[in-house]
Biopython code that builds the backbone (N, CA, C, O; Angstrom):
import numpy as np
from Bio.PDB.StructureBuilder import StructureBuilder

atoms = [
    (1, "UNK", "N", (0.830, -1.177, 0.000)),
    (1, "UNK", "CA", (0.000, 0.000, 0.000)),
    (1, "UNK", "C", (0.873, 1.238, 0.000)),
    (1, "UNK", "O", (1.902, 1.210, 0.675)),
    (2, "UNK", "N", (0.541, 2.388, -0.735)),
    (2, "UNK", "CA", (1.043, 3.664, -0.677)),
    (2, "UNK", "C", (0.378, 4.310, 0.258)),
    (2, "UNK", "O", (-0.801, 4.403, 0.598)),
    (3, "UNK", "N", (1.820, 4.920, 0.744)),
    (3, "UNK", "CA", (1.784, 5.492, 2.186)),
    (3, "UNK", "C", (1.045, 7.019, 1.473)),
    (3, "UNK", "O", (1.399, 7.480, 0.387)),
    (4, "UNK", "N", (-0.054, 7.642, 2.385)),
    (4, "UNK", "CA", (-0.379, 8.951, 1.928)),
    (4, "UNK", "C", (0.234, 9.961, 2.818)),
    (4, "UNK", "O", (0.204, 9.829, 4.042)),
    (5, "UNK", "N", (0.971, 11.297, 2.030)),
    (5, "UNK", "CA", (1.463, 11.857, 3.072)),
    (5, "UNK", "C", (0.787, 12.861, 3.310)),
    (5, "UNK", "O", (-0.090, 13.138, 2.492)),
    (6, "UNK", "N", (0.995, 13.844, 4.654)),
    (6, "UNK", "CA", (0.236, 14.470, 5.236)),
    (6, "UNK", "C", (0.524, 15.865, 4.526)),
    (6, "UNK", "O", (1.559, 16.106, 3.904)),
    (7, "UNK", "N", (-0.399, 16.635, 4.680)),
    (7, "UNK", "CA", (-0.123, 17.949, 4.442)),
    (7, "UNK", "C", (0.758, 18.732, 5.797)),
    (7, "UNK", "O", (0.648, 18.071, 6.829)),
    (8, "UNK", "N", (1.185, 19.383, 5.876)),
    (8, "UNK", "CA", (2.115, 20.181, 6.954)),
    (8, "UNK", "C", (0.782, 20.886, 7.433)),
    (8, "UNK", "O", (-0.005, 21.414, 6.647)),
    (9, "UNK", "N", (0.620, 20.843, 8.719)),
    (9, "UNK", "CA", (-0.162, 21.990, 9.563)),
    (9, "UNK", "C", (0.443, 23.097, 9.443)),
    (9, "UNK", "O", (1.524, 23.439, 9.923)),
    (10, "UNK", "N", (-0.525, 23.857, 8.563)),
    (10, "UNK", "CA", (-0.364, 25.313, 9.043)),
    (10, "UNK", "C", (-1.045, 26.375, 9.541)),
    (10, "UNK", "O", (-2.177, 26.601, 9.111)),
    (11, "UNK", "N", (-0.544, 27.086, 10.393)),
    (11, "UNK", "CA", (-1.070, 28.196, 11.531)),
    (11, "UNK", "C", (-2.440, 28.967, 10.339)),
    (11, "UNK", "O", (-2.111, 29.341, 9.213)),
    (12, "UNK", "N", (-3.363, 29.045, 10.654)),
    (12, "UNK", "CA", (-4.244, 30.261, 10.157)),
    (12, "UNK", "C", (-4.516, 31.142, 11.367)),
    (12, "UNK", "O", (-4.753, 30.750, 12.509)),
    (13, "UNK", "N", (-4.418, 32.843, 10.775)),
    (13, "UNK", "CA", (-4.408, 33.842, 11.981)),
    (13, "UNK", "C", (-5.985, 34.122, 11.271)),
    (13, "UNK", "O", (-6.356, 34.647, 10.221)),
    (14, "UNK", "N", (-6.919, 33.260, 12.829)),
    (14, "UNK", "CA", (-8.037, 33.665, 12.777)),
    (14, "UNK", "C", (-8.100, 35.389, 13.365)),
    (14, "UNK", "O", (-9.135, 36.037, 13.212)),
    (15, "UNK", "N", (-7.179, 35.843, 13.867)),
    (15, "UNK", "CA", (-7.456, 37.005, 14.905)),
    (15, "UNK", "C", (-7.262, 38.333, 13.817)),
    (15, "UNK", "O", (-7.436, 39.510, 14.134)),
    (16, "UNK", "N", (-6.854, 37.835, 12.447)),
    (16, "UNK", "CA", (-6.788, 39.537, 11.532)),
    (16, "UNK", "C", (-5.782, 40.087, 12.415)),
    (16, "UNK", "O", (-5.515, 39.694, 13.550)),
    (17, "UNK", "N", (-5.055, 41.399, 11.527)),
    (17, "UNK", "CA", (-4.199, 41.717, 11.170)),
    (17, "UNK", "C", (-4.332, 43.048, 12.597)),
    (17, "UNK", "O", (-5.332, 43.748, 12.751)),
    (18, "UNK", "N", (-3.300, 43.106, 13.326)),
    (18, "UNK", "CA", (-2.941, 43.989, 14.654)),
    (18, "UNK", "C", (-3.710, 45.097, 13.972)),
    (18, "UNK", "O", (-3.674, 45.126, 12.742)),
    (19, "UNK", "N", (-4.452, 46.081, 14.675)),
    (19, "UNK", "CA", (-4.242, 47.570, 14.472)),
    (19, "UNK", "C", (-2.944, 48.677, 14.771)),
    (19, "UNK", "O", (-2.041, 48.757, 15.604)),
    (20, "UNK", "N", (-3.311, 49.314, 13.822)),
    (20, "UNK", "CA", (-1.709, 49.571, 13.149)),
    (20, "UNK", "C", (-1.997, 50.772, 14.948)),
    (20, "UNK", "O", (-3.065, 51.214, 15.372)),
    (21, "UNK", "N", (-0.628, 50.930, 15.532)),
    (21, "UNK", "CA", (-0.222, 51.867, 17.285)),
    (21, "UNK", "C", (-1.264, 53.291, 17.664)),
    (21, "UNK", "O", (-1.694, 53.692, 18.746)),
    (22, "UNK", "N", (-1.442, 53.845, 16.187)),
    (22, "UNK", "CA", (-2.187, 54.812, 16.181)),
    (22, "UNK", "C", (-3.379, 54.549, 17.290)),
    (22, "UNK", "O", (-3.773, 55.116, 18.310)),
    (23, "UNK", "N", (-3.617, 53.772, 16.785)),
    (23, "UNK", "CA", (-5.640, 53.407, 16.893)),
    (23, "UNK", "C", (-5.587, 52.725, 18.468)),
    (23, "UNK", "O", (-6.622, 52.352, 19.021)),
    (24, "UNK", "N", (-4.297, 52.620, 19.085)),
    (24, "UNK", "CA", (-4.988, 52.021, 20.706)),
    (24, "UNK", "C", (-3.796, 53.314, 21.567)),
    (24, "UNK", "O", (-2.879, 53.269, 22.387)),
    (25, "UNK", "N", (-4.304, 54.045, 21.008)),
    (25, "UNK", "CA", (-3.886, 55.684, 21.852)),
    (25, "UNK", "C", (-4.962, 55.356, 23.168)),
    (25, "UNK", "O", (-4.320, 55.170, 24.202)),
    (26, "UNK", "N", (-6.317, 55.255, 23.335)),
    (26, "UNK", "CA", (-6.893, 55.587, 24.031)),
    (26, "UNK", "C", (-7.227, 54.485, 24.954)),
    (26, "UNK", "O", (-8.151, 54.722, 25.732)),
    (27, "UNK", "N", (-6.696, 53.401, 25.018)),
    (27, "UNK", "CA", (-6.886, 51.970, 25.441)),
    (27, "UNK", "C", (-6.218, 51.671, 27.133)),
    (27, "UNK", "O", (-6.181, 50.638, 27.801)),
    (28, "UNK", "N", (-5.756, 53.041, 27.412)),
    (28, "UNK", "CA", (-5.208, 52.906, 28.691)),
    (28, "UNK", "C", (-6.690, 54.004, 29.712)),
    (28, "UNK", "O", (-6.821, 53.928, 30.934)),
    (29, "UNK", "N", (-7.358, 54.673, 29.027)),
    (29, "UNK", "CA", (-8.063, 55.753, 30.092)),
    (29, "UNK", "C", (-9.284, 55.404, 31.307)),
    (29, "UNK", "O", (-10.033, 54.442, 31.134)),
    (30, "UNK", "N", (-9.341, 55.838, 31.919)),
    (30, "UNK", "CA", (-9.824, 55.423, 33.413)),
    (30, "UNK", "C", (-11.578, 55.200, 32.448)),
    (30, "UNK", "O", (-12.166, 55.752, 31.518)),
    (31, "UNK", "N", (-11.882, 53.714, 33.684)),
    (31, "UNK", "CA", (-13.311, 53.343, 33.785)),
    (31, "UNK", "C", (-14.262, 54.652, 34.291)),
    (31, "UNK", "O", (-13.988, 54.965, 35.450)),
    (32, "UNK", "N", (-15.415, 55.558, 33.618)),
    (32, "UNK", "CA", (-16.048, 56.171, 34.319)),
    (32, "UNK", "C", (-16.727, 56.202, 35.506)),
    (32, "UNK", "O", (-17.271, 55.103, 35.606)),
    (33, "UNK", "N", (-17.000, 56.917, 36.513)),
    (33, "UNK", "CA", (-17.146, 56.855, 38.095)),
    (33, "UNK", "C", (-18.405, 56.250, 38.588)),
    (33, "UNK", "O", (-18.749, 56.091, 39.760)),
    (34, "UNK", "N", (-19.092, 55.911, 37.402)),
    (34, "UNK", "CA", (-20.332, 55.685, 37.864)),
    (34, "UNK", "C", (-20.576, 54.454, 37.413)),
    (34, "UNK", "O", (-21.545, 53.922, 37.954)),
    (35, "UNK", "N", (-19.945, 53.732, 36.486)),
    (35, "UNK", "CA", (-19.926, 52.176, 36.477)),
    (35, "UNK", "C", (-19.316, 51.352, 37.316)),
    (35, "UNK", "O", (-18.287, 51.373, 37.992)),
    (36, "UNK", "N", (-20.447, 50.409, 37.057)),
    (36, "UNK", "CA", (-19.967, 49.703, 38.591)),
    (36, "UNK", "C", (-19.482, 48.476, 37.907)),
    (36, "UNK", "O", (-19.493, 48.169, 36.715)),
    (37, "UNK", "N", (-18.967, 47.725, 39.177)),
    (37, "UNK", "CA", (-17.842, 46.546, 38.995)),
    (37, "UNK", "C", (-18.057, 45.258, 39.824)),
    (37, "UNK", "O", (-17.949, 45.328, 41.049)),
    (38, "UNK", "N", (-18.310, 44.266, 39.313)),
    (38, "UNK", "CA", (-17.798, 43.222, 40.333)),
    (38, "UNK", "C", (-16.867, 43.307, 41.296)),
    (38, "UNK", "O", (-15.854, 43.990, 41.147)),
    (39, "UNK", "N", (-17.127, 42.605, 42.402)),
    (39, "UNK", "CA", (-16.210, 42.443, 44.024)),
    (39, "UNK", "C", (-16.068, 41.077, 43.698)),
    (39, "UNK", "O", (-17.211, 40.663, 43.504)),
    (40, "UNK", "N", (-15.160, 40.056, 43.518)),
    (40, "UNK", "CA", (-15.429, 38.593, 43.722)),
    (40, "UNK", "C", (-14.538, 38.180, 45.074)),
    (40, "UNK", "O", (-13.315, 38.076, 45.172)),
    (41, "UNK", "N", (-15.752, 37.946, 46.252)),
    (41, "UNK", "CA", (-15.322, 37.642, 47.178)),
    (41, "UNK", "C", (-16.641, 37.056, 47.953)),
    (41, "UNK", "O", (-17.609, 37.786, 48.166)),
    (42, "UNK", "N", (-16.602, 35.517, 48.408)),
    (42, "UNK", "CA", (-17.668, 35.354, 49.219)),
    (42, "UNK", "C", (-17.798, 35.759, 50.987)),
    (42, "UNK", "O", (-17.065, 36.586, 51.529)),
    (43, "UNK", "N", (-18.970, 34.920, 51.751)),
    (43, "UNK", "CA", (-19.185, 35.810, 52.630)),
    (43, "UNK", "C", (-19.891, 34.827, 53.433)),
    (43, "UNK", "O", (-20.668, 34.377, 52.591)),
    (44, "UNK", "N", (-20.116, 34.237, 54.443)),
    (44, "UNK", "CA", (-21.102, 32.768, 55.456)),
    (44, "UNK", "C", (-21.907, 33.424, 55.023)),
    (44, "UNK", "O", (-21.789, 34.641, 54.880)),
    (45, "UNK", "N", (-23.124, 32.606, 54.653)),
    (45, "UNK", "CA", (-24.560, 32.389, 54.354)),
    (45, "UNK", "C", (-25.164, 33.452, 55.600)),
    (45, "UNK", "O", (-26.150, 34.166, 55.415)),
    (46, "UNK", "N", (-24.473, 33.420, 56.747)),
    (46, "UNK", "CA", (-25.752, 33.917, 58.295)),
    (46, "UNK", "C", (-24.764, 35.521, 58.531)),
    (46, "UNK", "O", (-24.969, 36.272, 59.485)),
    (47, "UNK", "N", (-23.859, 35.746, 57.598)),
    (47, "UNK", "CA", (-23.259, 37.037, 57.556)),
    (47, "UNK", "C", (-24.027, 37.647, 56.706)),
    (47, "UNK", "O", (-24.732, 38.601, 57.036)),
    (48, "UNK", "N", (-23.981, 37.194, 55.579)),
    (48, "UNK", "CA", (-24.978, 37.821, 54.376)),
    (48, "UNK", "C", (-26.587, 37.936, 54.756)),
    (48, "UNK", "O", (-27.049, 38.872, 54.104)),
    (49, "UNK", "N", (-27.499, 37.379, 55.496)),
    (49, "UNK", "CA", (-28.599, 37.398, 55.783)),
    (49, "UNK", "C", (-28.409, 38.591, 57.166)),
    (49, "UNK", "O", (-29.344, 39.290, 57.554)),
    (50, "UNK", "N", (-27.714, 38.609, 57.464)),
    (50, "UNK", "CA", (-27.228, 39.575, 58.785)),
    (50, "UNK", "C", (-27.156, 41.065, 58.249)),
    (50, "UNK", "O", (-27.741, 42.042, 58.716)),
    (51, "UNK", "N", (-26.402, 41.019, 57.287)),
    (51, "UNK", "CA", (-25.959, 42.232, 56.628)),
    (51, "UNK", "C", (-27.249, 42.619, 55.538)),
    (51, "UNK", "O", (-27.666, 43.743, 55.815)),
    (52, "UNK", "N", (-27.930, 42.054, 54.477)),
    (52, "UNK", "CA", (-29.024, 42.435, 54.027)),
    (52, "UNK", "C", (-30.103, 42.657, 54.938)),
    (52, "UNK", "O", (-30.774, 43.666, 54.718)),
    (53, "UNK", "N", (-30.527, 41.707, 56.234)),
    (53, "UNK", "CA", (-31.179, 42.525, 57.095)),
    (53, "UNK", "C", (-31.239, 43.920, 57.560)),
    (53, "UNK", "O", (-32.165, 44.719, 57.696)),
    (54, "UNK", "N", (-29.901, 43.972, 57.772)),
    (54, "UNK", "CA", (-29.306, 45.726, 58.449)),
    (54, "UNK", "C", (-29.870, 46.560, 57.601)),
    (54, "UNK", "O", (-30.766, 47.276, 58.048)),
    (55, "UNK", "N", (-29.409, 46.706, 55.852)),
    (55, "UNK", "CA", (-29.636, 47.457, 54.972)),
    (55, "UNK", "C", (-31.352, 47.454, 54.654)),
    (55, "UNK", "O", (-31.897, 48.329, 53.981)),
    (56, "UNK", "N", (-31.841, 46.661, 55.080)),
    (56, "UNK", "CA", (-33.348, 46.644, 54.873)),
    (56, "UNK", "C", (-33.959, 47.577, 56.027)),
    (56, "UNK", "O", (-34.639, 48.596, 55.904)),
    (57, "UNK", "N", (-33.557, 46.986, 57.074)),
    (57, "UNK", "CA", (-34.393, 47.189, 58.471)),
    (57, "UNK", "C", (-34.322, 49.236, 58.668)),
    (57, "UNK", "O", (-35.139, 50.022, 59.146)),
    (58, "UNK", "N", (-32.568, 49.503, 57.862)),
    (58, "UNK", "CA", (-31.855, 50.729, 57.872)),
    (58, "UNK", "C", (-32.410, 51.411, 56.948)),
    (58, "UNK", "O", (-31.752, 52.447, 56.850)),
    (59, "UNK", "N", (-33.616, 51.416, 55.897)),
    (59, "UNK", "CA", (-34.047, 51.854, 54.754)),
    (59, "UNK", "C", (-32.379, 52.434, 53.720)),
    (59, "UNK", "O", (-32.193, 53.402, 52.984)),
    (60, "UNK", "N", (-31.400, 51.208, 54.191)),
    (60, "UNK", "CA", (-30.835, 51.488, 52.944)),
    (60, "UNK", "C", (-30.995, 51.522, 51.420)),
    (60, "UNK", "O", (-31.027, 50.302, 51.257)),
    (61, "UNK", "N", (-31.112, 51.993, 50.261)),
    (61, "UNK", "CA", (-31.719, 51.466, 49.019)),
    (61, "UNK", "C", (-31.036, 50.354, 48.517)),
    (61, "UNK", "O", (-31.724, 49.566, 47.867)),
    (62, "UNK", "N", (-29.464, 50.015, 48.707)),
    (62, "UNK", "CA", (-29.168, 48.446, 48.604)),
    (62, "UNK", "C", (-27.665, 48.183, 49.714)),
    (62, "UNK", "O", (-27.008, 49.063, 50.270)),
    (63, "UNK", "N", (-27.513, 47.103, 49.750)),
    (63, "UNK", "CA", (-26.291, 46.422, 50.212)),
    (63, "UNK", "C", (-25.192, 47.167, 49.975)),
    (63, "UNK", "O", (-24.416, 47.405, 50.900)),
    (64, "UNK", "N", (-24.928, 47.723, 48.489)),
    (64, "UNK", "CA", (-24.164, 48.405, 47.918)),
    (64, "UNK", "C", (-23.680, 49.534, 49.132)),
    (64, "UNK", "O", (-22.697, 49.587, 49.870)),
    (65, "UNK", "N", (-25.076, 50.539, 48.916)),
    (65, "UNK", "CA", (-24.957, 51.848, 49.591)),
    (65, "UNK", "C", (-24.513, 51.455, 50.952)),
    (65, "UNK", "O", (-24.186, 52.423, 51.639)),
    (66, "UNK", "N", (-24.402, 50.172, 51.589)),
    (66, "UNK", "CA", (-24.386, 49.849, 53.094)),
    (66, "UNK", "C", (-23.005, 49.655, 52.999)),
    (66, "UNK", "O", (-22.431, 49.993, 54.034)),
    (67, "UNK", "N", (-22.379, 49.293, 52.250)),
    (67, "UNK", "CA", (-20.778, 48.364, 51.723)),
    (67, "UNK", "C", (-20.481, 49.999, 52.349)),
    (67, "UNK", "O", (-20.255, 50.368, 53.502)),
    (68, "UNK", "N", (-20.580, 50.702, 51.177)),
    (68, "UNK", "CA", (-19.749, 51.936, 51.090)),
    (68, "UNK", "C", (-19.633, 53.529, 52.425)),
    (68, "UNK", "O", (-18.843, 54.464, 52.550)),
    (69, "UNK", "N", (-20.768, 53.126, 53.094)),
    (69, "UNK", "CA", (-21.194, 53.743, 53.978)),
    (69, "UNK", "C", (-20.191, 53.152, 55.189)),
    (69, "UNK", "O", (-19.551, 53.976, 55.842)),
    (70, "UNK", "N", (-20.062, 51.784, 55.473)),
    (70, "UNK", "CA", (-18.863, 51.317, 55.973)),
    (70, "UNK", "C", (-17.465, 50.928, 55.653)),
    (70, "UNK", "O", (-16.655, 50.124, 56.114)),
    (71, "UNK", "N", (-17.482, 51.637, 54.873)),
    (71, "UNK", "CA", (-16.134, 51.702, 54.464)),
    (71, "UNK", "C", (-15.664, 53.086, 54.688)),
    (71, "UNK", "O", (-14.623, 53.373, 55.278)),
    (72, "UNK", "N", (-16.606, 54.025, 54.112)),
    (72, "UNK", "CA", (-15.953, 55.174, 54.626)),
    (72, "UNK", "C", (-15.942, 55.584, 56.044)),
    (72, "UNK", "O", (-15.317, 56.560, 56.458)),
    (73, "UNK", "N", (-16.711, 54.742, 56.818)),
    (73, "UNK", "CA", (-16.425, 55.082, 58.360)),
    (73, "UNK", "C", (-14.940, 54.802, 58.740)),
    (73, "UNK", "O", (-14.027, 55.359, 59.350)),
    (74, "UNK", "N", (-15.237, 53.354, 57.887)),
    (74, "UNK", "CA", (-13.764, 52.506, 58.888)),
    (74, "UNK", "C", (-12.311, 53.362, 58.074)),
    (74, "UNK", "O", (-11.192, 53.238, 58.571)),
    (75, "UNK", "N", (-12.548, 54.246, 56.737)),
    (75, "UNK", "CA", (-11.399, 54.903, 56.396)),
    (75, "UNK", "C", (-11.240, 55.788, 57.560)),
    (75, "UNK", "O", (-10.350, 55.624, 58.393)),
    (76, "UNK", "N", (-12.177, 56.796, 57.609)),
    (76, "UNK", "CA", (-12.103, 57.768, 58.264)),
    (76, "UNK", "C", (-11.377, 57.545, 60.182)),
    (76, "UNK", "O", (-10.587, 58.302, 60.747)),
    (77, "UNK", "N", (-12.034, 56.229, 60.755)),
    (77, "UNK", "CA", (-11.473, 55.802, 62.058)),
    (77, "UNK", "C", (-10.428, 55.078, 61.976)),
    (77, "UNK", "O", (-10.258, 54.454, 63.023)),
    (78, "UNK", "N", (-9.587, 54.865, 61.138)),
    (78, "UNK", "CA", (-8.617, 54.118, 61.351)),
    (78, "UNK", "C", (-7.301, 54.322, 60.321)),
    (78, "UNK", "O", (-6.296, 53.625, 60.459)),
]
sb = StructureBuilder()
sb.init_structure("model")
sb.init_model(0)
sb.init_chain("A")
sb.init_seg("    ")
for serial, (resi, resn, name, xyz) in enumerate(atoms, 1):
    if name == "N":
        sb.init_residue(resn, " ", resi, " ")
    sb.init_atom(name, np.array(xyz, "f"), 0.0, 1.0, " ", f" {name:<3s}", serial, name[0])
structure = sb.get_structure()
């Protein structure tokens, strides 16, 4: 039997051609102040029911506003 030979693998650049330095001038500038961001960090199940209680019971409008409200205490005291 004749051996069939292989074709050589070659690379295809699915990703298209770099943009030419010009065009990522602006690719470093700050996230605007008012978008918000993931925290990835968990928390015990009876901390989190503890802490959404507070912000409820506190007519906070969310968890969020409660995060940040203690944080700037604990900047400010410590």
């Amino acid at each position: 039997m004749a051996k069939v030979s292989k074709l050589p693998n070659r690379k295809i650049n699915r990703k298209g051609t770099p943009p030419p330095p010009q065009e990522n001038v602006n690719n470093l500038s700050k996230v605007p102040s008012g978008e918000l961001k993931d925290l990835n960090f968990k928390v015990p199940v009876e901390f989190k029911k503890e802490f959404k209680g507070y912000a409820h019971e506190h007519d906070f409008p969310s968890m969020v506003e409660l995060l940040k409200t203690c944080f700037e205490f604990y900047k400010q005291n410590h």
